[in-house]
N, C-alpha and C positions, 0 to 999 in steps of 0.2 A: 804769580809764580813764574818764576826761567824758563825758555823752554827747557834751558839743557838739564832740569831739575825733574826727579819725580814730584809728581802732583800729590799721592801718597791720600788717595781718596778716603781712606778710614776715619780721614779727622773732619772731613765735612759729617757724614752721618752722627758721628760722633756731637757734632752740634750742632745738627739741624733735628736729629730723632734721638735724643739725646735719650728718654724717657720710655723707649720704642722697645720692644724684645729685641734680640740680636741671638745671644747663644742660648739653646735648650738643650738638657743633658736631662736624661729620663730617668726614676730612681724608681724601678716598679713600677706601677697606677702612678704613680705622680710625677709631675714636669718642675724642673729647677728653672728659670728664667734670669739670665742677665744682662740688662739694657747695655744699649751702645755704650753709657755714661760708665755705667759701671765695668764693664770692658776696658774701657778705655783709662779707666781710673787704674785696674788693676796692672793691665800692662803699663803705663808712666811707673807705675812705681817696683816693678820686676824690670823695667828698664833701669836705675836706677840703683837696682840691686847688682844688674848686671856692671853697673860702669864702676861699681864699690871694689871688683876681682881687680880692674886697674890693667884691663887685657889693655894689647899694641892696639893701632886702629885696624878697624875692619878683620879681627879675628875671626876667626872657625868656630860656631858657637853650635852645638850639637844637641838632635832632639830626636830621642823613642819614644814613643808612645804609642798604643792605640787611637784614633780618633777622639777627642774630647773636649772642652771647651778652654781646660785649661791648654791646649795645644797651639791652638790660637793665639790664646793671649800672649802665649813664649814667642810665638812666630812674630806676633804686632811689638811683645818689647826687644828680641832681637833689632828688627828693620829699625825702633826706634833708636837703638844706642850704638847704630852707627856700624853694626857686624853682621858678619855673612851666615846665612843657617844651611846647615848642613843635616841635613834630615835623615832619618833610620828608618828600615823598615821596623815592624815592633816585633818580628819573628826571628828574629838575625841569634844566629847560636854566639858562642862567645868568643869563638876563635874569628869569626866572623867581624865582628862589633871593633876586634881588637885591631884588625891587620887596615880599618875602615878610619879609624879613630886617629891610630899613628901615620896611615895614607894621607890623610883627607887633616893634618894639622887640630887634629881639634882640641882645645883650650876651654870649655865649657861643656857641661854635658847637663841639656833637661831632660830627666826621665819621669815617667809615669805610671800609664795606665797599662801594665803589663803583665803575664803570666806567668814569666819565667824568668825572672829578675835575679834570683841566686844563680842560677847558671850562668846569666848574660853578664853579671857584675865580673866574672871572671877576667871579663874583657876592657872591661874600663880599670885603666890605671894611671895614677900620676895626675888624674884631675878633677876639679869639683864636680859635684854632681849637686843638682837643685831639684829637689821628689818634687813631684805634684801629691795631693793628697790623694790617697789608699782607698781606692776603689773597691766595694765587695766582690770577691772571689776573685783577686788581684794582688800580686806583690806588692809587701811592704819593701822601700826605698832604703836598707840599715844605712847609716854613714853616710847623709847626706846633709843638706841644709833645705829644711824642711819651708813650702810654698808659702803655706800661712803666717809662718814667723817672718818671711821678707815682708809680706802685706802691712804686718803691722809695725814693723822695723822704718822702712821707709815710705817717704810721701811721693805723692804723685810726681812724675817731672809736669814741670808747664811750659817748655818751648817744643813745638813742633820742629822737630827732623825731618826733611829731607835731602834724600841723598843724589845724588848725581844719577839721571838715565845710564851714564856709561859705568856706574858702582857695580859692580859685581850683587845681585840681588840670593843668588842661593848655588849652591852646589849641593846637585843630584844624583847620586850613585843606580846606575840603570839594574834594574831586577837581575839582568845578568841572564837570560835564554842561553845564551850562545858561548859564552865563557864570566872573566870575574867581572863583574861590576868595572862600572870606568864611571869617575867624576864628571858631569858635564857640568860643565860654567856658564850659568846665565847670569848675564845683565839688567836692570831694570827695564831699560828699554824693551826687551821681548816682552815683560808683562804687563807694561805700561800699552804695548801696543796691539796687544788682544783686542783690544776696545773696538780697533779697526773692524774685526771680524764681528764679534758680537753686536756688534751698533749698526752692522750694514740693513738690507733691505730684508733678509730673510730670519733675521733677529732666532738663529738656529736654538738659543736657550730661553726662548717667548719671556724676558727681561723685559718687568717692568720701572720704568726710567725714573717714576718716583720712589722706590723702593716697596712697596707691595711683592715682593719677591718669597718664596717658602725652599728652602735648600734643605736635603734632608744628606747626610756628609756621613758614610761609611765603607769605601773605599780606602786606601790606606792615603791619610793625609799626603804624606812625603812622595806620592806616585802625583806625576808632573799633571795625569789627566787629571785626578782628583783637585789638584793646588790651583788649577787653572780656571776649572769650570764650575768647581764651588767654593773654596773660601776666597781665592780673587773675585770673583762675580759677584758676592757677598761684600765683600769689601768695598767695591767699585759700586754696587748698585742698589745696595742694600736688601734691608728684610731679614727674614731669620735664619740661623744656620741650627739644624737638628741633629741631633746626635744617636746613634745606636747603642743600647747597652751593653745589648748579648749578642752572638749568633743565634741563639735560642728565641729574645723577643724580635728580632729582627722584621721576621713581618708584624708584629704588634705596633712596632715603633713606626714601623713608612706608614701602614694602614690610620695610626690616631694623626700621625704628619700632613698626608694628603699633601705633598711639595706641587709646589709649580713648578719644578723646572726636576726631572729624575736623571741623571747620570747612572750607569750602568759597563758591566762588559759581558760580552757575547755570552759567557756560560750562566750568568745572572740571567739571561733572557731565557737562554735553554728550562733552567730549573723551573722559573715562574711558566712555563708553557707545559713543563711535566705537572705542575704546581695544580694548573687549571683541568688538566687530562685525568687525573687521579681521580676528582670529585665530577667530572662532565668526561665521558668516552667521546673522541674523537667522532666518532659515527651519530651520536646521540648531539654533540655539537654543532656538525655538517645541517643536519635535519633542521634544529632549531634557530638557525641562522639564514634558515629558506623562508624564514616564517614573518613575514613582514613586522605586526605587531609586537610579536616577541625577539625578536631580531635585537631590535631598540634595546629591549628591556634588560635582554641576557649579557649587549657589551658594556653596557653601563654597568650592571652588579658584578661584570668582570673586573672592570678597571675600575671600580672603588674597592673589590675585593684584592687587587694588587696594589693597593696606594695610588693609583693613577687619576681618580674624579675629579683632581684639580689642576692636572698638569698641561700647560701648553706645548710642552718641549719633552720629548721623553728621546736621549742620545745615548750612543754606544760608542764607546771607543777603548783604547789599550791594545785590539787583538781584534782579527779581520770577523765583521760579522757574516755569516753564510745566509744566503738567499734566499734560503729556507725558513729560518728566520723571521725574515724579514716579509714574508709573501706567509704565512703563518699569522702575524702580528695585524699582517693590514686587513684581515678579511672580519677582524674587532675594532676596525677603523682607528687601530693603531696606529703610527709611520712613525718608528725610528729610525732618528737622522744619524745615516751613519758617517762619522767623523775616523780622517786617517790623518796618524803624526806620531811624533814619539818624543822623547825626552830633549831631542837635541834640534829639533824645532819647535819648541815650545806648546807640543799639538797641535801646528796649524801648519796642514798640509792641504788635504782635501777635504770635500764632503758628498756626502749622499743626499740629496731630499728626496727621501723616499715615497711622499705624495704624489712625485713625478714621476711617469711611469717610462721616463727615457734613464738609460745605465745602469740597467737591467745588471747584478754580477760584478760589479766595478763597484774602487771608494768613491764616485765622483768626479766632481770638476775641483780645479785649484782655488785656493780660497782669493780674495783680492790681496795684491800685493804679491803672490805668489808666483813663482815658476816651476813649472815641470818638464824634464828630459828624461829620454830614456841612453843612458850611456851606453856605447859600444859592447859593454859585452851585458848588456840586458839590465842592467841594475836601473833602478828610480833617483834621478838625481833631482833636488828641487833646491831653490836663491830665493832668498828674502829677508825681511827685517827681523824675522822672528829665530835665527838659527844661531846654534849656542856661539860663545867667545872662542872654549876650546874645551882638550880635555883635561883634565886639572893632571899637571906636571905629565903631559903624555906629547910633546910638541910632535912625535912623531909620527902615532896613530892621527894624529890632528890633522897633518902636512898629509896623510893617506888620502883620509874621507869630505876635506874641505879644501879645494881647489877651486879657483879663481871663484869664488862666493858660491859654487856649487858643492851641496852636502850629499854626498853617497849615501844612501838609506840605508845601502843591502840588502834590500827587498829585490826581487827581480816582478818585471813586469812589464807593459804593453798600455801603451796609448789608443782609444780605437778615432775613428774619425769623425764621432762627433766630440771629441777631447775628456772623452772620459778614463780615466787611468783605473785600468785593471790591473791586481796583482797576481804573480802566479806562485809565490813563494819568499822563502828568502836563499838568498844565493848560497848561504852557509849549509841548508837545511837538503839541499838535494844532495843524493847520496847516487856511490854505482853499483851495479849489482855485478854479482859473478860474470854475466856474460856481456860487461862493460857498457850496462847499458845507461844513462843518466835518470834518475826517478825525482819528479819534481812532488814533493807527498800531499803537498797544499791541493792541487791540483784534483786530486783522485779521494782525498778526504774531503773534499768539497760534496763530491757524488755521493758519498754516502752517509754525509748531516742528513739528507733528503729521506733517509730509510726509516725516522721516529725512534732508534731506538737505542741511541748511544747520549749519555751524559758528555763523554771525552774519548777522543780517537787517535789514533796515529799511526803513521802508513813506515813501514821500519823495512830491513833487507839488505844493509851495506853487505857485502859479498857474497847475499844469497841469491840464487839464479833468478828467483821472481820475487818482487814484494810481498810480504804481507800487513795484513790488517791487524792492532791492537786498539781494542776496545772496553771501554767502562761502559756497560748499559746503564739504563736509567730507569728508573725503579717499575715501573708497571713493566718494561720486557723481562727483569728478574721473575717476575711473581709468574710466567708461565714459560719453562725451559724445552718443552716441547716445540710450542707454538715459536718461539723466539726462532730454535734453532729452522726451523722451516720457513720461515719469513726471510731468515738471513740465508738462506741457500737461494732461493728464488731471489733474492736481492741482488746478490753474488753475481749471478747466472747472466743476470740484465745488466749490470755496470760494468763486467767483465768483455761485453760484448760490444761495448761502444768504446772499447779502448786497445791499443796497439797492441801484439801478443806480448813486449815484453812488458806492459803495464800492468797487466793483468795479476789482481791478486792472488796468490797462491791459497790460502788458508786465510781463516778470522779466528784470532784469539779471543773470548769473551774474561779479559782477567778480573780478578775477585775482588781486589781493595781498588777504591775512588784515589784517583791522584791528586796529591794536595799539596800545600806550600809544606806542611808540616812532615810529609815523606820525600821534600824536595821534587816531586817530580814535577811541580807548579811555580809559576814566579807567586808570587804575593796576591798578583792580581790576575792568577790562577789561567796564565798560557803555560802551555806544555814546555817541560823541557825535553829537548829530544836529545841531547848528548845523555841527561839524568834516566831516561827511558831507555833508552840503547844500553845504559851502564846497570840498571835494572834485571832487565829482561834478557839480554841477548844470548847469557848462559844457554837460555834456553830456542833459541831461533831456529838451532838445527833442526831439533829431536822433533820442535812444529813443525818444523817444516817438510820432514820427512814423515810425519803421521798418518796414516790411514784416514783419518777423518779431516774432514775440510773445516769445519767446526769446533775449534776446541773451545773446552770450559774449565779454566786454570783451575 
């Protein structure tokens, strides 16, 4: 192979583990299995179905879905028929779908494993659409051209495709925290050159080189962390990739999976630590983790009872992990490694190894190949091979945030001097208050992850004199609202005191519904939005704010 060529690794596995599982999609108590061979069979000839539409070269080839195996295979006969994918989230309302579809050129549309496909069809117009098959408790695809019928319609292609490192390899519409979505444009080469990072000395997803690898893949395919860390890794290095059915079996499915290698984000970590709290009391935990012989015993039936008894690699990323966390995790001789990047570095910024007990608070050190600055007015700039082409039809926001090879993050934050990069927000996210003062919210919600008793937080007050706190508890601080509110006053009292008088929280809202993608006030991969928060709630910010009680319970 060229250099200047992708190597396009799925077709070595493809013939060397030909016979090998590859994709597992769960049906109940029972597992579907479909070898490399057969993968590979399917995609040649959805590839082939693709090239029968008779699109230009290198079109916009479009795909919703939830996680699933047929996903994959659209993604592998995309790449093979020479077009760009353009990935969805599978939550995207229709007006959504529609302004995304005619933005972003798209010419093909794979749909699938979805919930709410009458609604979201609204949005697809003017172009084929190709259902995958009707998953139980799952939208039927009407007016499409049905997965099976191409299978058995067309044969396999038999020439391997590869496309050029510099081919455009996918455009990625970012979740959008901060406003709409923006296309980033990566090339093959940023994912061809992941290898760098995962192949170095501290092999952060414990990749095994012969394929021995277990990938368990529920995260939203189309989010850059997920595409990066499990079906490219999968691709590149083989082994299985596992699928979830439900939110409901969710833990049935990682727990029969047991993955070698767990990808995650922060509130995924939150939940399984309330997960363990509900059935083992923190005090009752402390105790039995003094206890030499049962110490052993209690984190081992932990981390099989979280899917973890076979993982070498257990990472976070999408969204800053809190320290809490992470000094939480490791006293079960956990260490999540925590990984900083986003979409338009290809996830490869920094990382944490958290076994190391140096950058305490910080994402880490830079990865190889990597640069870090801190620009004049506070932002995180980093250079390297991994940073998108542009933003798709945006030359201007482009010319903004990528200047002489350096990419504005828009994260603000600090270098310290052993070169570990701490963040302290994002530049967008800090707000002034009434008495003009700058409130960085990362900052002071960091302080009170530490408290046990918030699911999700956020620290709000654009023109009120002092901040306040909005919080989602998490389910053991619901079940006692006495005890909670008194915990959270003496919590109050103490973080209040280690910060500047205009930092200081005024109030803590305790509100009643969990923030989720599905009420918007979450991306997909469930960070906060704080514009969707402020536009929520603020109705209400005064009348809190002026309340008698320091404590509310919406």
């Amino acid at each position: 192979m060229e250099n200047n060529y992708y190597d396009f690794p799925f077709y070595k596995w493809e013939n060397e583990k030909a016979n090998d599982p590859f994709l597992r999609q769960p049906f109940g108590e029972s597992w579907e299995e479909y070898t490399w061979a057969e993968a590979g069979d399917m995609a040649r000839r959805i590839s082939n179905a693709i090239d029968s539409y008779k699109l230009p070269p290198k079109s916009h080839v479009g795909l919703i879905s939830k996680n699933c195996r047929e996903w994959v295979i659209a993604d592998l006969a995309i790449m093979m028929s020479g077009h760009i994918s353009v990935p969805f989230f599978p939550t995207l309302k229709s007006y959504e779908l529609e302004k995304l579809i005619e933005f972003g050129e798209v010419k093909l549309m794979f749909a699938g494993k979805l919930e709410n496909w009458d609604e979201q069809r609204k949005g697809v117009k003017d172009i084929p659409v190709i259902s995958f098959p009707t998953y139980e408790n799952h939208s039927p695809i009407p007016n499409s051209v049905n997965w099976n019928d191409l299978l058995k319609k067309f044969e396999p292609k038999k020439d391997n495709y590869h496309p050029k490192l510099s081919d455009i390899w996918t455009i990625v519409f970012t979740s959008g925290t901060t406003g709409d979505p923006k296309g980033v444009v990566l090339d093959y080469n940023t994912i061809y050159l992941t290898k760098v990072i995962i192949e170095n000395d501290i092999n952060p997803l414990a990749i095994d080189m012969n394929g021995k690898n277990s990938f368990l893949s529920y995260l939203p395919l189309n989010h850059i962390f997920e595409r990066v860390v499990i079906e490219s890794s999968c691709f590149r290095y083989g082994g299985t990739m596992s699928f979830v059915e439900s939110l409901e079996t969710f833990g049935k499915n990682l727990a029969d999976v047991q993955p070698t290698t767990f990808a995650g984000v922060p509130r995924i970590y939150n939940k399984f630590k309330d997960k363990v709290l509900e059935k083992m009391p923190q005090n009752r935990l402390n105790t039995l983790l003094k206890i030499p012989i049962l110490s052993s015993i209690i984190k081992k039936k932990i981390k099989k009872s979280l899917g973890w008894s076979r993982c070498g690699a257990i990472v976070s990323g999408a969204a800053f992990l809190p320290q809490e966390i992470i000094d939480w995790y490791q006293k079960l001789d956990v260490y999540i490694l925590n990984g900083y990047g986003m979409t338009e570095n290809c996830c490869v910024c920094s990382y944490l190894d958290t076994k190391n007990s140096k950058g305490k608070g910080s994402v880490g050190l830079p990865w190889n190949e990597v640069e870090v600055k801190i620009g004049d007015d506070g932002a995180i700039l980093n250079k390297g091979p991994f940073l998108l082409k542009e933003y798709y039809k945006d030359k201007e926001y482009t010319n903004r945030v990528l200047k002489d090879g350096w990419f504005n993050t828009g994260d603000k934050g600090y270098i310290d001097d052993n070169g570990y990069l701490h963040i302290t927000g994002r530049v967008k996210d800090i707000f002034k208050t009434s008495k003009g003062k700058y409130i960085e919210p990362h900052l002071i919600e960091e302080k009170f992850e530490k408290s046990n008793l918030f699911q999700q937080l956020c620290v709000v007050g654009l023109g009120l004199p002092q901040p306040i706190l909005l919080g989602v508890l998490n389910d053991l601080s619901k079940s006692n609202i006495n005890q909670t509110s008194e915990k959270m006053i003496d919590y109050l009292e103490k973080i209040n005191s280690s910060l500047d008088s205009y930092k200081k929280i005024k109030k803590v809202v305790f509100v009643k519904n969990e923030w989720t993608p599905e009420n918007d006030l979450t991306t997909p991969t469930l960070k906060i939005k704080r514009a969707k928060i402020d536009e929520e709630f603020s109705k209400n910010y005064d009348s809190w704010y002026n309340s008698d009680e320091i404590i509310i319970w919406e």
